[in-house]
N, CA and C of each residue as an Amber inpcrd file, in Angstrom:
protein
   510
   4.4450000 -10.4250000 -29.2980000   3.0040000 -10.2830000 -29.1720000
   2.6210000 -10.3680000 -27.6960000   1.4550000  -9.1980000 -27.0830000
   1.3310000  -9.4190000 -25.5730000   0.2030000 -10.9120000 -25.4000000
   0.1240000 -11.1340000 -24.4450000  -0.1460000 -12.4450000 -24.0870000
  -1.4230000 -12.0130000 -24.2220000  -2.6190000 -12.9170000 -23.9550000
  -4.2950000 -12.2330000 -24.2340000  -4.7620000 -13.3400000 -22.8740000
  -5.3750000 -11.8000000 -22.1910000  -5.7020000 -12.7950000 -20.2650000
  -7.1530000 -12.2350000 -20.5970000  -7.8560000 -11.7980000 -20.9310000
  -9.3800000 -11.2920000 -21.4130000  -9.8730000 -10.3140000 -19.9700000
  -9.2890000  -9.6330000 -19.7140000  -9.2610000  -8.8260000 -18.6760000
  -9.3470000  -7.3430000 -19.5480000 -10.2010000  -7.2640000 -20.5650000
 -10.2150000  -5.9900000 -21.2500000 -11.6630000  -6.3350000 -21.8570000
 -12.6410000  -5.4040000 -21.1800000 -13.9950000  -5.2980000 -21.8070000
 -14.2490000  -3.6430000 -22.4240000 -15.4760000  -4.2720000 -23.0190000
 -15.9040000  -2.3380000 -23.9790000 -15.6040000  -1.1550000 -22.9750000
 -15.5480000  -1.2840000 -22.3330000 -15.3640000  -0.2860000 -21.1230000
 -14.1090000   0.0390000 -20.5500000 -13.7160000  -0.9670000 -20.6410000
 -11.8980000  -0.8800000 -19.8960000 -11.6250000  -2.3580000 -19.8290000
 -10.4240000  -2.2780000 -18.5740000 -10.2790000  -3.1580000 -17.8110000
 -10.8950000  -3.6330000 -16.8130000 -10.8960000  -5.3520000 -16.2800000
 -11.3530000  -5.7050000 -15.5290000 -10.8500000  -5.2220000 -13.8420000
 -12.2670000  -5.2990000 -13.0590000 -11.6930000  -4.5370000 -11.3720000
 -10.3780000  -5.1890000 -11.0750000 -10.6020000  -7.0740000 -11.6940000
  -9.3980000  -7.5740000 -11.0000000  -7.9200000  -7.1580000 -11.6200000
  -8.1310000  -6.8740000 -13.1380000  -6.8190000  -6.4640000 -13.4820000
  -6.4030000  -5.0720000 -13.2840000  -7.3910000  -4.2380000 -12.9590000
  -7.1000000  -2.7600000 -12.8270000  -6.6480000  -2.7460000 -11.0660000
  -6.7910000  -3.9250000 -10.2100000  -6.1940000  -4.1230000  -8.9270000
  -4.5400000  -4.5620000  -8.8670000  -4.5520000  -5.3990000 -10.0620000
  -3.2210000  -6.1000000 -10.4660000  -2.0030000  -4.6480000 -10.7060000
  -2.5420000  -4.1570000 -11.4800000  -2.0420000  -3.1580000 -12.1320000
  -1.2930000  -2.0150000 -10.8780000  -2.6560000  -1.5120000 -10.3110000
  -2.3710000  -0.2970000  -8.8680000  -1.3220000  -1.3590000  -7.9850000
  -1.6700000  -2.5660000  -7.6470000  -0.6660000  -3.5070000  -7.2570000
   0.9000000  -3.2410000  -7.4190000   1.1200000  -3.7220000  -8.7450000
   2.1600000  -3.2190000  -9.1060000   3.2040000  -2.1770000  -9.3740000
   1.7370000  -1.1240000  -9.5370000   2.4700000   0.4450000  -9.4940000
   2.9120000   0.8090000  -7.8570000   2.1850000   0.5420000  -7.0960000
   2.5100000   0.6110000  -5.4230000   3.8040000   0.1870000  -5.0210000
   3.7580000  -0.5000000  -5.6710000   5.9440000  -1.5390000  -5.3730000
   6.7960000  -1.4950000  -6.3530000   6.3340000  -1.1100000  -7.4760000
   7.6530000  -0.6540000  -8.0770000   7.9900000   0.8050000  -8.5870000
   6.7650000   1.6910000  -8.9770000   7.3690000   2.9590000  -9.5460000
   6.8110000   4.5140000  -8.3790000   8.9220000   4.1590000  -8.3010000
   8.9420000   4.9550000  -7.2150000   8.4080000   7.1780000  -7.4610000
   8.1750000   6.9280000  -8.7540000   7.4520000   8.3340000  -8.6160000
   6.1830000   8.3550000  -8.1870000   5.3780000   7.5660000  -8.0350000
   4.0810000   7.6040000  -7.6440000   3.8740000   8.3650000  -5.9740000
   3.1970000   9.1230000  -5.6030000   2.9790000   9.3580000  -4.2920000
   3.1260000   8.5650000  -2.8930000   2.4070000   7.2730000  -3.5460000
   2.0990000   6.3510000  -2.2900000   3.3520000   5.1940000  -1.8990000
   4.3370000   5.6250000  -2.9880000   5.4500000   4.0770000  -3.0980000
   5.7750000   4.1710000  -1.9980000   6.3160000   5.4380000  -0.8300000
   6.8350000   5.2770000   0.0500000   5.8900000   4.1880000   1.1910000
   4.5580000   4.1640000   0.5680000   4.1310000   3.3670000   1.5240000
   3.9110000   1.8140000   1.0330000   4.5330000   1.0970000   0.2570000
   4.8080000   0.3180000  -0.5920000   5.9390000  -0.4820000  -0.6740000
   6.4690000  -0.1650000  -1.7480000   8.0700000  -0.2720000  -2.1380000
   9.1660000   0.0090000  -1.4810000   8.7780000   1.6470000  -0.8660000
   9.3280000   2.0810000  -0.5430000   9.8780000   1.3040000   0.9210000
   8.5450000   0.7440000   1.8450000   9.4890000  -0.0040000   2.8040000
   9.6600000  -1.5470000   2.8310000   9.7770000  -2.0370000   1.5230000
  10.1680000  -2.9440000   1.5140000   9.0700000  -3.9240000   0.8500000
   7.6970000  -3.9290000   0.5070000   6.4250000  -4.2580000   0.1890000
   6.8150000  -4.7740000  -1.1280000   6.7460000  -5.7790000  -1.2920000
   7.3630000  -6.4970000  -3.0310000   5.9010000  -7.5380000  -3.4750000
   6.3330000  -8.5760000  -4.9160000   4.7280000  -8.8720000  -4.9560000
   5.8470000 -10.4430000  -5.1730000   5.3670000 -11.1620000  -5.5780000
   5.5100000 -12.5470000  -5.3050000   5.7470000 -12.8480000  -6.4230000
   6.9150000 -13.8100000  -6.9740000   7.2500000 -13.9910000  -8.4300000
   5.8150000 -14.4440000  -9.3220000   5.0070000 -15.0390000  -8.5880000
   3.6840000 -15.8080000  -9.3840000   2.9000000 -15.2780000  -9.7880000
   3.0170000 -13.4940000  -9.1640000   1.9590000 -12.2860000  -9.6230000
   2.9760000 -11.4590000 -10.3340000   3.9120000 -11.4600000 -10.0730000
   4.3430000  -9.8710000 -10.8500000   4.5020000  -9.5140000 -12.1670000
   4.7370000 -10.9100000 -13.0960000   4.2710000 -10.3390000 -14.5230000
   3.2650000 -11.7670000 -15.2590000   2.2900000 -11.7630000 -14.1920000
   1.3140000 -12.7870000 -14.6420000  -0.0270000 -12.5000000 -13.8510000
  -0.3910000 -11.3770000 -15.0230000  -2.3250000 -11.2000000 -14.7380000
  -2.8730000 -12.7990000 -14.6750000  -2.8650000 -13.5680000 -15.0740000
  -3.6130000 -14.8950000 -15.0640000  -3.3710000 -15.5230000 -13.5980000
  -2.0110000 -15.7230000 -13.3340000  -2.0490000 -16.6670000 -12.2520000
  -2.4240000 -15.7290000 -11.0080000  -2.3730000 -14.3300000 -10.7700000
  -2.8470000 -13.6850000 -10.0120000  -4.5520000 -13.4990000 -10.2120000
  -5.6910000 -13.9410000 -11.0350000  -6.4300000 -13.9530000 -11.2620000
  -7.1650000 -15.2110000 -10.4990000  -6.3010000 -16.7570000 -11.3050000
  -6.5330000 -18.0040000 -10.5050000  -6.3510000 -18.0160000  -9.1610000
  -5.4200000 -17.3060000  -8.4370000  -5.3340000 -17.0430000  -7.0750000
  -6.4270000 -16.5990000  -6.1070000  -6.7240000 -15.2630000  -6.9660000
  -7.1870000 -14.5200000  -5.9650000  -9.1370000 -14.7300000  -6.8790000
  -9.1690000 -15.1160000  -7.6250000 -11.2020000 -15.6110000  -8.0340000
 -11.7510000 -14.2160000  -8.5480000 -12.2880000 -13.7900000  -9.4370000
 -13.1190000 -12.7010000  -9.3220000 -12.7970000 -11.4500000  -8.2860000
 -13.2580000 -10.4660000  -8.3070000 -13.2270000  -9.3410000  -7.1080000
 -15.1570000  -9.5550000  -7.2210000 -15.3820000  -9.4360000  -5.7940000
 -16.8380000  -9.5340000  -5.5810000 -16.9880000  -8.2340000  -5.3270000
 -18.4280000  -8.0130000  -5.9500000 -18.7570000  -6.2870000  -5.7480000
 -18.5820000  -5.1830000  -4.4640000 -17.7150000  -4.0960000  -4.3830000
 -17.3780000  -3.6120000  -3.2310000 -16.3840000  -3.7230000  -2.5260000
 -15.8640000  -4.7700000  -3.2420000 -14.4830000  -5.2530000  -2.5460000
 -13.4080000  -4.3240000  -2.9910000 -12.0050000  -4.5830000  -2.2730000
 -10.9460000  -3.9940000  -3.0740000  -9.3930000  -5.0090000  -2.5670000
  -8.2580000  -5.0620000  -3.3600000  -7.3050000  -6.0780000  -2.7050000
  -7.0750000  -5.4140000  -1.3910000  -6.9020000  -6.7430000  -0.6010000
  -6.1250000  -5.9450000   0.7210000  -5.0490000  -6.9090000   1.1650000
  -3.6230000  -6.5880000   1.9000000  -2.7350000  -7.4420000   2.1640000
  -3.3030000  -7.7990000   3.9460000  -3.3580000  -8.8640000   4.2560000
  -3.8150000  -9.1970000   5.7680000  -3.1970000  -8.8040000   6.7060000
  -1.9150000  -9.2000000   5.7630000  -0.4210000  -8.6220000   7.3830000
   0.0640000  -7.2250000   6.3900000  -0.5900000  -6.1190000   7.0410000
   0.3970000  -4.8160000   6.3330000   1.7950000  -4.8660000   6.0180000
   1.9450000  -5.5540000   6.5480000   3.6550000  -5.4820000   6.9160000
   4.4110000  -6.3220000   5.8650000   3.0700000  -7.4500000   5.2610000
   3.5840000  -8.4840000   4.4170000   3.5390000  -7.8740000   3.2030000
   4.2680000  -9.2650000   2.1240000   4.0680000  -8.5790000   1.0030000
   2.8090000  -9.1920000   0.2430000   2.7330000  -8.6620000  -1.0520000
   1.2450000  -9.1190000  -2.0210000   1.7810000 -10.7050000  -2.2380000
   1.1720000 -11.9700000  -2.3890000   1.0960000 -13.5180000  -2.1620000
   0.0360000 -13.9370000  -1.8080000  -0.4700000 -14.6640000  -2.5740000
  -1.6720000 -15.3240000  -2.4710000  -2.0180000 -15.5550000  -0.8290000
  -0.7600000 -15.9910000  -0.4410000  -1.5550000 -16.4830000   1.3440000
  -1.6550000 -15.1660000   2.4080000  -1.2180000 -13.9110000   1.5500000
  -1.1510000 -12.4780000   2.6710000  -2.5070000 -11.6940000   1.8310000
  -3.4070000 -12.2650000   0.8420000  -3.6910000 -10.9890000   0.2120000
  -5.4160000 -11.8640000   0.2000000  -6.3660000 -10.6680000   0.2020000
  -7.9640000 -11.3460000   0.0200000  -8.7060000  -9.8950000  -0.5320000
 -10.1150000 -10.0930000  -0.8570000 -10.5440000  -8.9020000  -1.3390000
 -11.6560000  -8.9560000  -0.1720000 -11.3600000  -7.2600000   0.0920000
 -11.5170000  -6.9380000   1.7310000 -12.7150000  -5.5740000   1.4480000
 -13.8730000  -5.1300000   2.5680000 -14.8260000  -4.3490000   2.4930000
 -14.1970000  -2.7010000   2.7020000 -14.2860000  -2.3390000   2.0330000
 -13.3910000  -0.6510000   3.2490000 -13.2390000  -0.3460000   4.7230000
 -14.5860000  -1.2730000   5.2540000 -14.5670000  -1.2360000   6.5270000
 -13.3260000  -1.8070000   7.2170000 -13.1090000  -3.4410000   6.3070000
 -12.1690000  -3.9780000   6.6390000 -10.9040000  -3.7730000   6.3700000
 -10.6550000  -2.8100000   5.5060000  -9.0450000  -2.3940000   4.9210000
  -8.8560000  -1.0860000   6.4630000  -9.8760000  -0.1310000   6.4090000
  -9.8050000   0.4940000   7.6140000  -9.1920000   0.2330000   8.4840000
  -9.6390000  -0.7110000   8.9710000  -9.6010000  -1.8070000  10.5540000
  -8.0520000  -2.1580000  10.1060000  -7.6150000  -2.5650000   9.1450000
  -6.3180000  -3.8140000   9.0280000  -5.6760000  -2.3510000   8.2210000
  -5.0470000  -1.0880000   8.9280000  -4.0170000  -0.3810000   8.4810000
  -2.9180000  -0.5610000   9.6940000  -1.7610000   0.1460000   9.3940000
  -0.8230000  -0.3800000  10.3280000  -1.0560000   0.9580000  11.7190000
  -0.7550000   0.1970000  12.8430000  -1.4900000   0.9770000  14.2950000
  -0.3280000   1.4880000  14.3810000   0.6160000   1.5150000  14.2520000
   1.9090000   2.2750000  15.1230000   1.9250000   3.9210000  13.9070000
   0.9740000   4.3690000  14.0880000   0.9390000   5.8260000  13.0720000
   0.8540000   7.0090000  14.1450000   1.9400000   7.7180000  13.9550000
   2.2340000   9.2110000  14.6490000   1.3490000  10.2660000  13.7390000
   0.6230000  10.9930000  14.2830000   0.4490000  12.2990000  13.4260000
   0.9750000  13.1770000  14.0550000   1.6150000  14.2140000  12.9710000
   1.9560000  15.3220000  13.3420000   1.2280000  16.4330000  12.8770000
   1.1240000  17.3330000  14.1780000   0.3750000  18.4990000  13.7960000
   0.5140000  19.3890000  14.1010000   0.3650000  20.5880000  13.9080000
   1.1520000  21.8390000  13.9690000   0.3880000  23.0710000  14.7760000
   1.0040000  23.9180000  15.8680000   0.3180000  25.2640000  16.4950000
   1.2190000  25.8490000  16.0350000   0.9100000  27.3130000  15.7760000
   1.3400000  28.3600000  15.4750000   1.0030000  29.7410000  16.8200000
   1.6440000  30.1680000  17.4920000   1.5680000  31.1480000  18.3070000
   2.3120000  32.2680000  18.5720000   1.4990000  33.7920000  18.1920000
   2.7040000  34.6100000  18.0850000   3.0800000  35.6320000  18.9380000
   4.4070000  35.3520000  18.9460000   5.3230000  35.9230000  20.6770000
   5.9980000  36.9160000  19.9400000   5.5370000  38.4490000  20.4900000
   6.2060000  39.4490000  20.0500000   6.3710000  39.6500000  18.5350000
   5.4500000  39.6340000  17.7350000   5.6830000  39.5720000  16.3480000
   5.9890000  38.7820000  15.3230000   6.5810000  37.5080000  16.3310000
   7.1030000  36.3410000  15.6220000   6.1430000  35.0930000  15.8510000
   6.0180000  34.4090000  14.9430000   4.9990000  33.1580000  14.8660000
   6.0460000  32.0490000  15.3510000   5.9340000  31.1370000  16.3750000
   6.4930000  30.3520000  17.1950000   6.0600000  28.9600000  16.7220000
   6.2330000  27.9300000  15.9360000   5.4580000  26.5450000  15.3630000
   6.6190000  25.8280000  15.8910000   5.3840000  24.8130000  16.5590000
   5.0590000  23.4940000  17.3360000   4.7630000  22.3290000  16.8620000
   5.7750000  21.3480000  16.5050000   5.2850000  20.2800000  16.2590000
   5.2490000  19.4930000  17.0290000   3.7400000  18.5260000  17.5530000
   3.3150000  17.8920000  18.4060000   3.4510000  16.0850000  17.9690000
   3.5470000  15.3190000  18.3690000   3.2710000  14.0930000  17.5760000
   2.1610000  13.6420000  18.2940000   0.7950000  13.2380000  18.0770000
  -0.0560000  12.0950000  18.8870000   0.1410000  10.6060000  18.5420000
   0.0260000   9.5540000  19.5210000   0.3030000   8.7550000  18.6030000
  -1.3910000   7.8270000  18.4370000  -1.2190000   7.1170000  17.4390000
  -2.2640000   6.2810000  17.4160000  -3.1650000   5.0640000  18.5890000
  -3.9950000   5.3480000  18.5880000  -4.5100000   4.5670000  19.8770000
  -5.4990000   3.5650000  19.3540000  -6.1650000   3.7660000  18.3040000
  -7.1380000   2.7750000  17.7420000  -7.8700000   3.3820000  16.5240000
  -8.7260000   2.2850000  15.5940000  -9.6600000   3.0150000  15.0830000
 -10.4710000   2.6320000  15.0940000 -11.7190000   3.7770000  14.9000000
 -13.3340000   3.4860000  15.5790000 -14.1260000   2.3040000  15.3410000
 -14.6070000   1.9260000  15.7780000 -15.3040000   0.7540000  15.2260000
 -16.8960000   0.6640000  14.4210000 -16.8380000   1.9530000  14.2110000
 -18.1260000   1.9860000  13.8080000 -17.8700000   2.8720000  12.6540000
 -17.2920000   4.0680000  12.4870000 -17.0010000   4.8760000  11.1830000
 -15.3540000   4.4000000  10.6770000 -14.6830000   3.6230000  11.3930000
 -13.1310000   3.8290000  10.7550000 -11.8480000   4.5150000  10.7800000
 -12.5460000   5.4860000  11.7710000 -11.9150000   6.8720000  11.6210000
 -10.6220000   6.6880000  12.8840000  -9.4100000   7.6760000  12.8190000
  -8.4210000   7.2820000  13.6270000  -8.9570000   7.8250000  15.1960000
  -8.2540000   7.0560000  16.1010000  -8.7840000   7.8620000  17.1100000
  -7.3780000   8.5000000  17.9060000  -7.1120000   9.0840000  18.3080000
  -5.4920000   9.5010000  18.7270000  -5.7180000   9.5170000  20.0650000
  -4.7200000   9.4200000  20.8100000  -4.1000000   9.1800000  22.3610000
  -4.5200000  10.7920000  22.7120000  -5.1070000  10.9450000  23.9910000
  -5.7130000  11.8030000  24.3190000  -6.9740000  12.5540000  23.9390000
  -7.5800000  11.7320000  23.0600000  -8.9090000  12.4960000  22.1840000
  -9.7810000  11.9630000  22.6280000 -11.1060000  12.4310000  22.6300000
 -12.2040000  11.5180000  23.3340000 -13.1440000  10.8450000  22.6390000
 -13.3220000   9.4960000  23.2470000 -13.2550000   8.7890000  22.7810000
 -14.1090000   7.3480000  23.6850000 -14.8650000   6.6750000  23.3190000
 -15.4760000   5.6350000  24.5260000 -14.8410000   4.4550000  24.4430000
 -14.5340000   3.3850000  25.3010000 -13.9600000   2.3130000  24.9790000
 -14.8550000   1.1000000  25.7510000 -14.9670000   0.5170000  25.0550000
 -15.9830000  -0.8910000  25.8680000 -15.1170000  -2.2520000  25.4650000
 -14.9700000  -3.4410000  27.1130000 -14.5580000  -4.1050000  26.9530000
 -15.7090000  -5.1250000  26.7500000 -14.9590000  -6.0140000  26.0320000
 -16.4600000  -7.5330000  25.9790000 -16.6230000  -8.4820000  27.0720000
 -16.9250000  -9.6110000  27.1640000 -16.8800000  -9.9840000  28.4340000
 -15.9760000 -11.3370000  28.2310000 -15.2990000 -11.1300000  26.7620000
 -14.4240000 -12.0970000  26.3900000 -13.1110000 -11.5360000  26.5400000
 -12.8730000 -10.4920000  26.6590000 -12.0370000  -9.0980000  26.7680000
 -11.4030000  -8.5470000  25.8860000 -12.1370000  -8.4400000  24.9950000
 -11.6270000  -7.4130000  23.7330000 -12.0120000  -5.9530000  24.2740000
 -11.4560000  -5.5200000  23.6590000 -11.0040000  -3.9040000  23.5160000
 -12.0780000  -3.3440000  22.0900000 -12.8060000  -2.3320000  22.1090000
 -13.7540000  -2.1680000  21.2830000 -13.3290000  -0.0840000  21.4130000
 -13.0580000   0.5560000  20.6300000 -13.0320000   1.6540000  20.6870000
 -13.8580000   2.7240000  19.6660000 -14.5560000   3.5370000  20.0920000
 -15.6070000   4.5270000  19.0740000 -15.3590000   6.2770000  19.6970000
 -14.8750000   6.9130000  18.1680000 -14.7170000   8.1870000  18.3580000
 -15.8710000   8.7430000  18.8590000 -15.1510000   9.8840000  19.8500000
 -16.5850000  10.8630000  19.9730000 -17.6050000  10.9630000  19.5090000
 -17.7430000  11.5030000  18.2110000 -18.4600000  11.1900000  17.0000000
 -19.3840000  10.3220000  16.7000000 -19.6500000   9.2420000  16.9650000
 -19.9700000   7.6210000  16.9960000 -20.8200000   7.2020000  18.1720000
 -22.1400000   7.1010000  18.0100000 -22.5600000   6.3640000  18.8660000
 -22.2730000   4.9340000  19.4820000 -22.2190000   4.8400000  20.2950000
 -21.7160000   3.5800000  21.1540000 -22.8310000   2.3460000  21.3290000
 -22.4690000   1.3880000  20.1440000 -23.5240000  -0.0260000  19.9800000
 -23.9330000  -0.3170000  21.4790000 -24.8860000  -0.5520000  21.8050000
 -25.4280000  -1.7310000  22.3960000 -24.4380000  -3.0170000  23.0590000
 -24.0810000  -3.4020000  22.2890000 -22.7810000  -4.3910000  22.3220000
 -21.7130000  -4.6000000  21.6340000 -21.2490000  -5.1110000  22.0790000
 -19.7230000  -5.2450000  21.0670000 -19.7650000  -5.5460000  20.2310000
 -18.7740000  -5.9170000  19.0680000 -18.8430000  -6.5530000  17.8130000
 -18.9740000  -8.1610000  18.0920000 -17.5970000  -8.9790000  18.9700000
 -18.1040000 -10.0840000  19.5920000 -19.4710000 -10.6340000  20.2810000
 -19.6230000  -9.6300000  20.8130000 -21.3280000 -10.2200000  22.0410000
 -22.3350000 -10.2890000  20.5960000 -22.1810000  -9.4250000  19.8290000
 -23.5020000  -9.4100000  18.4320000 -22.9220000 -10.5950000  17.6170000
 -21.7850000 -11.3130000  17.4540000 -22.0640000 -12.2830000  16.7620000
 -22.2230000 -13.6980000  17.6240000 -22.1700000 -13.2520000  19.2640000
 -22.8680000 -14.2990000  20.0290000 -24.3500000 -14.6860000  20.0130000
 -24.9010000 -13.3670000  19.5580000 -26.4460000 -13.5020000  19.6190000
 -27.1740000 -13.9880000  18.3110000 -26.1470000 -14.1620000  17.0330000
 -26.7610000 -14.6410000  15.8880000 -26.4620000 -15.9620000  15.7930000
């Protein structure tokens, strides 16, 4: 008989168990798209969550509206002391920085199409939309006067102040 965690309303499942669940599919089943970014490098879940909706429930409290799980240290695995329920803004912000994109020109020499793969690498992301910003793209950067590093795509108007100096003033 399956165990009964009350994580099943008229509607479905609960956000927190339908988090449990994508959780689990992320680190162990390697047909899914995303395992490689998961399982695949090594991303495992913690004996106290992996076949216990409850104690991963007592852990982690409710999901508050808007939220979604996020691991703190990318690098870590799912465990109560690496994992919190985080804003999009904040899952944004906390992806892993060492990301190459590759992207492709096509140019054609004498009949033949000539493709170029370039790598940029990652330089930051915006602080105001999220968005990646790549090494050589333009881009504004403001330091604080505490000396953080604050970066906003083209795209993005440039605050007033930093994220630090605005929570000096509240």
């Amino acid at each position: 008989m399956r165990p009964i965690h009350g994580a099943s309303t008229s509607k479905g499942y609960t956000p927190e168990y339908e988090s449990w669940q994508a959780m689990i599919q992320r680190c162990t089943n390697k047909n899914r798209a995303d395992y490689h970014h998961y399982g695949g490098r090594g991303i495992t879940i913690c004996d106290r969550w992996r076949h216990d909706f409850v104690q991963f429930l007592a852990d982690m409290k409710p999901r508050p509206e808007g939220k979604s799980l996020d691991r703190i240290d990318v690098n870590g695995n799912y465990e109560p002391s690496n994992c919190r329920w985080a804003t999009q803004k904040q899952q944004v912000n906390n992806r892993r920085k060492f990301v190459d994109e590759d992207y492709y020109t096509s140019e054609q020499t004498e009949g033949k199409f000539m493709n170029e793969v370039t790598t940029r690498a990652l330089l930051a992301w915006c602080e105001e939309c999220g968005e990646p910003i790549y090494s050589g793209s333009k881009h504004t950067e403001q330091v604080s006067d505490s000396g953080n590093r604050y970066f906003y795509c083209a795209g993005c108007t440039v605050k007033p102040n930093t994220p630090d100096e605005a929570k000096e003033e509240n």
